[in-house]
C-alpha positions in Angstrom: -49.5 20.1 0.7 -50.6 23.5 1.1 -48.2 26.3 -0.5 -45.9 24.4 -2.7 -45.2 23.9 -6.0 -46.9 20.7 -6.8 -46.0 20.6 -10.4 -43.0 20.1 -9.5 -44.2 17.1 -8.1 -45.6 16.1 -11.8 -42.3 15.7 -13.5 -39.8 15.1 -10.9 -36.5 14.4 -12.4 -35.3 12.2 -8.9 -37.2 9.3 -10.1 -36.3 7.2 -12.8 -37.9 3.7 -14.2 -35.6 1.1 -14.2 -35.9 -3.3 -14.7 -36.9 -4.9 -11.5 -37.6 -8.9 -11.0 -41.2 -8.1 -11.8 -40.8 -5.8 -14.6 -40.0 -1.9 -14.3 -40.4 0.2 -11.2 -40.1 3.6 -10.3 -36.1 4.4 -8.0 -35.5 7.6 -6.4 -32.3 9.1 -7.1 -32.6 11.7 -4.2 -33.6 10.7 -0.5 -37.1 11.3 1.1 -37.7 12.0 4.7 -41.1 10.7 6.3 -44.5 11.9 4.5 -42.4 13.7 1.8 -44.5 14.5 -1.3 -42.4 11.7 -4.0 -44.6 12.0 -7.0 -47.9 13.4 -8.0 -49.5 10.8 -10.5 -50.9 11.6 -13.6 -54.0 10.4 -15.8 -57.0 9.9 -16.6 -59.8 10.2 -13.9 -62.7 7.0 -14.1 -66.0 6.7 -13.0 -66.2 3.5 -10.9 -68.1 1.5 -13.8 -65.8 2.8 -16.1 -63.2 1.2 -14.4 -65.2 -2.1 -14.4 -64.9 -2.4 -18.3 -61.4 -2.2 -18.5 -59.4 -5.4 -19.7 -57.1 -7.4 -16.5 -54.2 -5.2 -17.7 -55.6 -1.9 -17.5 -57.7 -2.5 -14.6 -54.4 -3.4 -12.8 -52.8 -0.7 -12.9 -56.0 1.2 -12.5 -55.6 3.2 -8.6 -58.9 3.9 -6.5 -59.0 8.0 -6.3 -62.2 8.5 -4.0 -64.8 5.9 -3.3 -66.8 6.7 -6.8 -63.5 7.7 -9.2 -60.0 5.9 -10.2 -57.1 7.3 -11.7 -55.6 5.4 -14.7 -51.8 6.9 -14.3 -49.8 7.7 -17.5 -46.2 8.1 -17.3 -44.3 7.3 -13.7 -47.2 6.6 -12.2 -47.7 3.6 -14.3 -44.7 2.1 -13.1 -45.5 2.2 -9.1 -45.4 -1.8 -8.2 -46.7 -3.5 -5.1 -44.8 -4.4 -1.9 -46.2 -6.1 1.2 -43.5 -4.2 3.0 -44.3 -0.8 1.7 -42.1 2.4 2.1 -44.7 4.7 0.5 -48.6 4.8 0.3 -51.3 7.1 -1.9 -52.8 10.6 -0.6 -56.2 12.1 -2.3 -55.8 16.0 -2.1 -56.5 17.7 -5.4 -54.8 15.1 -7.0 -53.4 11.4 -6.0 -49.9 11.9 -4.5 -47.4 9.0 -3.3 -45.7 10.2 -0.5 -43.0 8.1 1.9 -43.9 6.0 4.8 -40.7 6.3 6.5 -37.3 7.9 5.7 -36.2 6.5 1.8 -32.9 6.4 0.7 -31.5 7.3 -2.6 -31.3 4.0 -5.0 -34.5 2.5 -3.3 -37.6 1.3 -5.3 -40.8 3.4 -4.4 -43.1 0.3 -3.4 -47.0 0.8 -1.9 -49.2 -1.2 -0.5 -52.1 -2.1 -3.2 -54.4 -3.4 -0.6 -54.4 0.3 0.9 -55.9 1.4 -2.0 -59.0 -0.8 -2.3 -62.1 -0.3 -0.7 -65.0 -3.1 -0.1 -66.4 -3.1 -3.7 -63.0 -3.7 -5.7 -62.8 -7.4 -6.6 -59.5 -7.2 -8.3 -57.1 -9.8 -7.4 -53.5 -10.2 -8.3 -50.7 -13.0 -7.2 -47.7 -11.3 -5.2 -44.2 -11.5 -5.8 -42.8 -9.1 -3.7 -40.2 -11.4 -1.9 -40.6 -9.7 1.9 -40.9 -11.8 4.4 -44.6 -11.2 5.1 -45.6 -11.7 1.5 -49.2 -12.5 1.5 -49.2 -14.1 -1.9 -52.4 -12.7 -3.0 -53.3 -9.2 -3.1 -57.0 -8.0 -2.2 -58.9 -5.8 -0.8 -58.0 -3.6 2.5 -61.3 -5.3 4.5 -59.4 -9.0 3.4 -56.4 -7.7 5.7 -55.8 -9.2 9.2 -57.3 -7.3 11.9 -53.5 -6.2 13.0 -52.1 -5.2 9.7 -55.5 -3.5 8.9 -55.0 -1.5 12.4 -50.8 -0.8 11.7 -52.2 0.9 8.0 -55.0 2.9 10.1 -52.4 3.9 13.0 -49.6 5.4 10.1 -52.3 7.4 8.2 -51.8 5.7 5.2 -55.6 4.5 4.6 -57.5 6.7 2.1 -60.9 8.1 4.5 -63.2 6.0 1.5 -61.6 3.0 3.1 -61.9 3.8 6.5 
């Protein structure tokens, strides 16, 4: 992430919030190529037992930052919803980036992986309704994955090092 502009990464004009069956969501109106810099989250950085005062609704859409500080995202950020069949994940470097998993397509929600983002001491829980085929209908903590899925994540880089 090195030598580029990464405010433009703060107010990208590509993505746009639009009604999904779960709410809003954040769509890409440009394509993305594999570990392409999408958005660079904005917010308020937390201490860890800040975090744990927060109501249910703040606290879940709190994102783990390092393993002692969250981010709680203002604008786009704040619209970044769930999928058990991600196509982007969450990268600490100066900041808290999403970044594609694989090639994304114009039109396409941007869709993470919660569980990638919660180490051994989060305790937050929330009911999936992602509608892919491996939907695990509860969303916890990365050490709660199986053993497989928990290696895939690992293998494709997209585990913050305070989880691994």
């Amino acid at each position: 992430m090195e030598g580029k502009n990464l405010q433009n990464y703060e107010n990208p004009t590509y993505l746009v919030v639009k009604e999904t069956k779960n709410g809003n969501g954040v769509f890409t109106e440009k394509d993305f190529k594999a570990n392409e810099i999408i958005l660079k989250m904005k917010g308020k950085i937390i201490s860890l037992e800040e975090e744990t005062t927060l109501n249910e609704h703040s606290k879940a859409n709190t994102c783990r930052f390092s393993k002692t500080t969250y981010l709680s995202p203002e604008g786009l950020g704040d619209f970044i919803n769930h999928s058990c069949n991600p196509n982007a994940y969450c990268k600490s470097n100066n900041g808290l980036y999403i970044l594609a998993i694989d090639d994304i397509s114009k039109g396409h929600e941007i869709l993470i992986d919660y569980s990638t983002i919660m180490a051994d001491d989060d305790e937050w829980t929330m009911k999936c309704n992602c509608g892919s085929i491996n939907c695990r209908k509860i969303i916890k903590k990365f050490i709660t994955l199986e053993k497989d899925l928990q290696n895939k994540y690992i293998k494709m880089g997209i585990v913050p090092d305070y989880i691994t």
